[in-house]
ZANUZA-814795 format. One record per residue (C-alpha): residue in one letter; x, y, z. Coordinates in steps of 0.2 Angstrom, whole numbers. Example, Ala and Ser with C-alpha at 12.3 -4.5 7.8 and 13.67 -1.06 7.14 Angstrom:
2
SITE  r      x      y      z
SITE  A     62    -22     39
SITE  S     68     -5     36
! end
This chain:
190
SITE  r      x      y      z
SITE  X   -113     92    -55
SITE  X   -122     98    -39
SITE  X   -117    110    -27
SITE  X   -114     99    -13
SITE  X   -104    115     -3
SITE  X   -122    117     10
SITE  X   -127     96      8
SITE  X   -121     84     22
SITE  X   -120     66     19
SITE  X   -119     51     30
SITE  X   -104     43     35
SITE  X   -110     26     25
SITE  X   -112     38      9
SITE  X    -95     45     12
SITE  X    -89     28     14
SITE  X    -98     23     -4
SITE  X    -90     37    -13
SITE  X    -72     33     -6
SITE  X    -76     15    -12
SITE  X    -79     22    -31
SITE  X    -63     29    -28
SITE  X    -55     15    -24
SITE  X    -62      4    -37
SITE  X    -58     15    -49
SITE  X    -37     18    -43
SITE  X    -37     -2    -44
SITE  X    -45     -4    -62
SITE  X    -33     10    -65
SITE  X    -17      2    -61
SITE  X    -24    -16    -68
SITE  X    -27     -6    -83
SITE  X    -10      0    -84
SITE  X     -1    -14    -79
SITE  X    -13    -27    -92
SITE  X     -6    -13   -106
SITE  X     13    -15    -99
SITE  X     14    -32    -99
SITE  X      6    -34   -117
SITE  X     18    -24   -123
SITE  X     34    -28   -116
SITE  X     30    -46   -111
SITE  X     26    -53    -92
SITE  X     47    -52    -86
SITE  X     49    -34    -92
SITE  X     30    -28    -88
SITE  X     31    -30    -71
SITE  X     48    -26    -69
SITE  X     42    -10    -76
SITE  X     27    -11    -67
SITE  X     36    -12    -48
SITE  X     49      4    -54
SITE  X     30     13    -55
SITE  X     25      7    -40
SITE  X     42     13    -31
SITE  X     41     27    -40
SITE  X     23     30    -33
SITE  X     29     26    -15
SITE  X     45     39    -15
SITE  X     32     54    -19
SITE  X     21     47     -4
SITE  X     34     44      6
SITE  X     42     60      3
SITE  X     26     70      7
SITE  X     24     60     22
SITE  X     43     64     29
SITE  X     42     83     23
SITE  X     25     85     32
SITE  X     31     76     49
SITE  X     46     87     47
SITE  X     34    104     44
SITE  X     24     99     61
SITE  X     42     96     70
SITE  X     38     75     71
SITE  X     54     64     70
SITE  X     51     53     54
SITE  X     49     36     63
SITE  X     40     20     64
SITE  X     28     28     76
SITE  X     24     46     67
SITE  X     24     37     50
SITE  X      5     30     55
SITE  X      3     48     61
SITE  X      4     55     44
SITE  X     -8     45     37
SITE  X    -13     53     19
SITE  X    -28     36     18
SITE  X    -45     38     21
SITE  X    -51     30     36
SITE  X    -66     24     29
SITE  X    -72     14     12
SITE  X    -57      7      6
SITE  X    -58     -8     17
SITE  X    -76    -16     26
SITE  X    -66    -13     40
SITE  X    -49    -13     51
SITE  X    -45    -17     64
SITE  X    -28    -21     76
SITE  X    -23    -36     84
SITE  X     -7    -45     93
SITE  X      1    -61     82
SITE  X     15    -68     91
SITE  X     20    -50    102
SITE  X     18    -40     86
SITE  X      4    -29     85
SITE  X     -2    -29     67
SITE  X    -16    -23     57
SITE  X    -30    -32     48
SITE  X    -41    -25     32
SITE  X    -55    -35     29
SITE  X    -63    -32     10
SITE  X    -49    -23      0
SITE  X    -58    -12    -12
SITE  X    -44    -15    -23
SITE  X    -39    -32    -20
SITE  X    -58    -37    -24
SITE  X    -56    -28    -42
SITE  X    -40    -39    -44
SITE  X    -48    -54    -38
SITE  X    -64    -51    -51
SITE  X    -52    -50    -65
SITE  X    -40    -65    -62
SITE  X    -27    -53    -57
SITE  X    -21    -55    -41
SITE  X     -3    -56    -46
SITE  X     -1    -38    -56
SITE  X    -12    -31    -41
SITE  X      0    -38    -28
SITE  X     14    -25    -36
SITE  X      2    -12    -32
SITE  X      3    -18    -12
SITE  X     22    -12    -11
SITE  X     19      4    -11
SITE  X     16     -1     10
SITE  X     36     -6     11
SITE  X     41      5     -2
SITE  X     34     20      4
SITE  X     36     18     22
SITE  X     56     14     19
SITE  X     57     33     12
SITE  X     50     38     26
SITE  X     60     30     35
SITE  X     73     18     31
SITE  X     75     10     48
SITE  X     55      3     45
SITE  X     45     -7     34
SITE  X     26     -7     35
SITE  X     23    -26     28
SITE  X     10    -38     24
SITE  X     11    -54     32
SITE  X     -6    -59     23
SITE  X    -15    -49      5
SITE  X    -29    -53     -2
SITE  X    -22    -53    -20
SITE  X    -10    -68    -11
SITE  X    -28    -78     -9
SITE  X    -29    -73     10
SITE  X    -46    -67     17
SITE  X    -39    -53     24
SITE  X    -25    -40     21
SITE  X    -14    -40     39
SITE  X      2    -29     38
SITE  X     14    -26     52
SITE  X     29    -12     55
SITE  X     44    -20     56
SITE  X     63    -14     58
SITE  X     72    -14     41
SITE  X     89    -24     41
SITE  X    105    -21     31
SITE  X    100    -33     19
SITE  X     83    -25     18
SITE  X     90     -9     14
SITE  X    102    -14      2
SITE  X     90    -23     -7
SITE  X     79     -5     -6
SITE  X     94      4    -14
SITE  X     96    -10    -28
SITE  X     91     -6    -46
SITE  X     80    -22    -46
SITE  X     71    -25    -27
SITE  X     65    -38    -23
SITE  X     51    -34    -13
SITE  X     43    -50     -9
SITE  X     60    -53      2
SITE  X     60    -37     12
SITE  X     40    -43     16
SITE  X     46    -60     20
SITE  X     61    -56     31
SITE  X     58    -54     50
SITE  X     69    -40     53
SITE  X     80    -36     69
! end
């Protein structure tokens, strides 16, 4: 391994290596959740599959809320884009944000992850992986949900996700043993 402490690199090099990164984490979960649903069948494996997922999403959002709370934020739809723990670059070909019917959402073109899925036929046991947006930003804070409206493992071109206010039904479904998280993305909200 090189001693890369003195070495710069470009930002397109940076982005490349974040992109290995990121195609290894979606082999990774495609691997796990293949090996889950072999083995306990397709009902059971992705039921087992979305409690890691949530599982995943309550340590992010956790470590979200306790660092807002360390700077003094208010955990909030607001701060929760504030506390970003993503790269900015090489996960996606881009980002960008845009206004859809008053709401201001945000577009990922390329999904490192969701093309891994796609290669493999896998869109559907990818898409679990995609919760840890609701998921995680509902432990931050349980008054928002950071939503997709399109994913790229659904078959859309693009990934576009929009913070929305949680409902009552929302977060009852959260607290259920068994969320269904397709319905929290679908509803509107307040």
């Amino acid at each position: 391994m090189n001693d890369t402490n003195n070495e710069m690199i470009t930002i397109d090099e940076a982005a490349k290596q974040v992109a290995f990164a990121s195609r290894r984490l979606g082999l990774l979960h495609l691997a796990f959740s293949e090996m889950l649903v072999r083995e306990f069948g397709e009902e059971k494996g992705k039921k087992l599959i979305t409690r890691a997922i949530e599982e995943y999403s309550r340590m992010i959002g956790e470590a979200k809320r306790e660092q807002a709370v360390a700077r003094g934020i208010e955990p909030n739809a607001d701060t929760f884009f504030e506390m970003s723990d993503l790269p900015s670059i090489g996960m996606h070909e881009g980002v960008e944000e845009v206004e859809v019917d008053g709401e201001r959402r945000i577009r990922a073109y390329g999904c490192i992850m969701g093309r891994v899925w796609k290669k493999y036929g896998a869109g559907d046991l990818g898409r679990i992986y995609c919760h840890v947006d609701p998921a995680s930003s509902m432990v931050f804070d349980r008054r928002c949900k950071f939503v997709h409206t399109k994913a790229l493992p659904d078959g859309d071109e693009y990934c576009e996700l929009v913070m929305r206010p949680t409902t009552e039904e929302d977060r009852a479904e959260f607290d259920s043993t068994d969320t269904d998280w397709e319905s929290i993305e679908k509803r509107k909200g307040v």
